[in-house]
Residue frames relative to the residue before (quaternion, step in Angstrom):
aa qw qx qy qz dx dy dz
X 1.0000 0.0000 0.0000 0.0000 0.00 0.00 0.00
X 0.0060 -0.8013 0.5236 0.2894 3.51 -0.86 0.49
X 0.6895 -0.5086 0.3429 0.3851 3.28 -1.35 0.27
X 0.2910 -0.6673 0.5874 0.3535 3.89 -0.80 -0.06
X 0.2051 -0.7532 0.6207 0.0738 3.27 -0.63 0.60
X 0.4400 -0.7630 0.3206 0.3484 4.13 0.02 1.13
X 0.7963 0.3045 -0.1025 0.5125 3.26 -0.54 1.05
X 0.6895 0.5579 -0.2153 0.4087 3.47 1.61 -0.03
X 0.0333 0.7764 -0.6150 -0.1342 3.95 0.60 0.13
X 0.6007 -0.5648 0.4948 0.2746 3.75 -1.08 1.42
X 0.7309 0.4743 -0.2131 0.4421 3.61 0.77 -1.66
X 0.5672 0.5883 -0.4833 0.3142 3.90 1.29 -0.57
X 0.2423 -0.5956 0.6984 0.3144 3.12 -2.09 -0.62
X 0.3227 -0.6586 0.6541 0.1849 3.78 -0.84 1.37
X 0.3872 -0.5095 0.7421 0.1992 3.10 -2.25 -0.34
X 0.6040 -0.5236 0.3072 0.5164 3.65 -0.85 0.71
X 0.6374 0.5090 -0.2633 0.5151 3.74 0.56 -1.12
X 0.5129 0.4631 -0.4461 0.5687 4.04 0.51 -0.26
X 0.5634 0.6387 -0.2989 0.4306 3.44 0.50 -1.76
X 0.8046 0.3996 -0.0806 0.4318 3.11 -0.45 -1.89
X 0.7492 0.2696 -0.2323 0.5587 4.10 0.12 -0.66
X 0.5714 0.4012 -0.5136 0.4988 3.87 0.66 0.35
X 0.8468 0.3588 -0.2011 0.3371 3.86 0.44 -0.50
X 0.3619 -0.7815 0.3236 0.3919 3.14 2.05 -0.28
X 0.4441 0.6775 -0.4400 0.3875 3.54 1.11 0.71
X 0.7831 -0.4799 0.3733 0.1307 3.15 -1.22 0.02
X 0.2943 -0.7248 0.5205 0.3422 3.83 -0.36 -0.11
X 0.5949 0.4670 -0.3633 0.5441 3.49 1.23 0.12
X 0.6483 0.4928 -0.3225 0.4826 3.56 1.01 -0.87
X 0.4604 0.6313 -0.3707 0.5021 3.76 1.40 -0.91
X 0.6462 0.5657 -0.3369 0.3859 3.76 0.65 -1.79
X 0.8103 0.4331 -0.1865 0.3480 3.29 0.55 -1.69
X 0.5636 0.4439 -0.4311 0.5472 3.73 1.02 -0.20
X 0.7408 0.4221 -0.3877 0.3503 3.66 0.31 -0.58
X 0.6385 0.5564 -0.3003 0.4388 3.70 1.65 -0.25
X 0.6559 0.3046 -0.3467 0.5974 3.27 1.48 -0.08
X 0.4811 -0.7579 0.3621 0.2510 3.72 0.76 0.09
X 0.0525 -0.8132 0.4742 -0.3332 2.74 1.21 1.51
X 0.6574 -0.0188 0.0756 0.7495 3.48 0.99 -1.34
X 0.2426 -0.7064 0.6624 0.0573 2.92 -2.42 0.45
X 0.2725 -0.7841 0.5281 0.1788 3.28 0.39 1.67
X 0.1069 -0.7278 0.6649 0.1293 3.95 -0.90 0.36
X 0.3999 -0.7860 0.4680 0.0569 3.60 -1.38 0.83
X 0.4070 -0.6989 0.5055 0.3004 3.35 -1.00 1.00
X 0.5511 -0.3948 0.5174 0.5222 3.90 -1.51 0.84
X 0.9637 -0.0650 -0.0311 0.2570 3.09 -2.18 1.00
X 0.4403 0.5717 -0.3837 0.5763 3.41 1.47 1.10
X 0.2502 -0.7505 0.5938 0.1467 3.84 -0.84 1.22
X 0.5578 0.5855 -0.4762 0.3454 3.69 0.85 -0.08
X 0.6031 -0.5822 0.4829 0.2534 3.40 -1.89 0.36
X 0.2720 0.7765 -0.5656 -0.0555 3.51 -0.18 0.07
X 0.4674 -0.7231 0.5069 0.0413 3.14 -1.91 0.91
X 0.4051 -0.7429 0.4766 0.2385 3.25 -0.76 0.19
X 0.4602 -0.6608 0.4782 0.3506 3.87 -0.70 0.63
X 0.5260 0.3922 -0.4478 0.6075 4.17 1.01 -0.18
X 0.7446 0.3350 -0.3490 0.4601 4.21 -0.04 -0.10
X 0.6624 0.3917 -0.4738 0.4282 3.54 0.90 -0.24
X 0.6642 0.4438 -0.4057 0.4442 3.25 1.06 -0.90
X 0.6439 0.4309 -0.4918 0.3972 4.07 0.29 -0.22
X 0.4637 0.7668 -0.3279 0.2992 3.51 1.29 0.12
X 0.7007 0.5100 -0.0550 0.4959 2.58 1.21 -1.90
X 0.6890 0.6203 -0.2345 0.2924 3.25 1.30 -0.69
X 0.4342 0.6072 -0.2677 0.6093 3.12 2.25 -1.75
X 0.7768 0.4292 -0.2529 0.3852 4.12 0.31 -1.29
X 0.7682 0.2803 -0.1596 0.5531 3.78 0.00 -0.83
């Protein structure tokens, strides 16, 4: 079962800032999980942004709270 995290759909894709204002963290704290590979932002074709899945944000929240 996964958990629902408010505002999260497992099947979505976030933006760092989605990311960041769904867990109450930071964009620096965001930095540091992705530098130890905590998470793995994954990228759209011909798109420089980070984007996340809702199954990694929620295993996020879990590793964190």
């Amino acid at each position: 079962m996964v958990a629902v995290l408010q505002g999260i759909d497992p099947a979505g894709v976030y933006t760092s800032g989605q990311v960041c204002r769904a867990l109450g963290i930071g964009v620096a704290t965001l930095s540091r999980y992705k530098a130890k590979g905590i998470i793995t932002p994954g990228h759209r074709p011909g798109s420089s942004w980070d984007f996340y899945s809702g199954r990694d944000i929620i295993r996020l929240h879990r590793i964190v709270y």
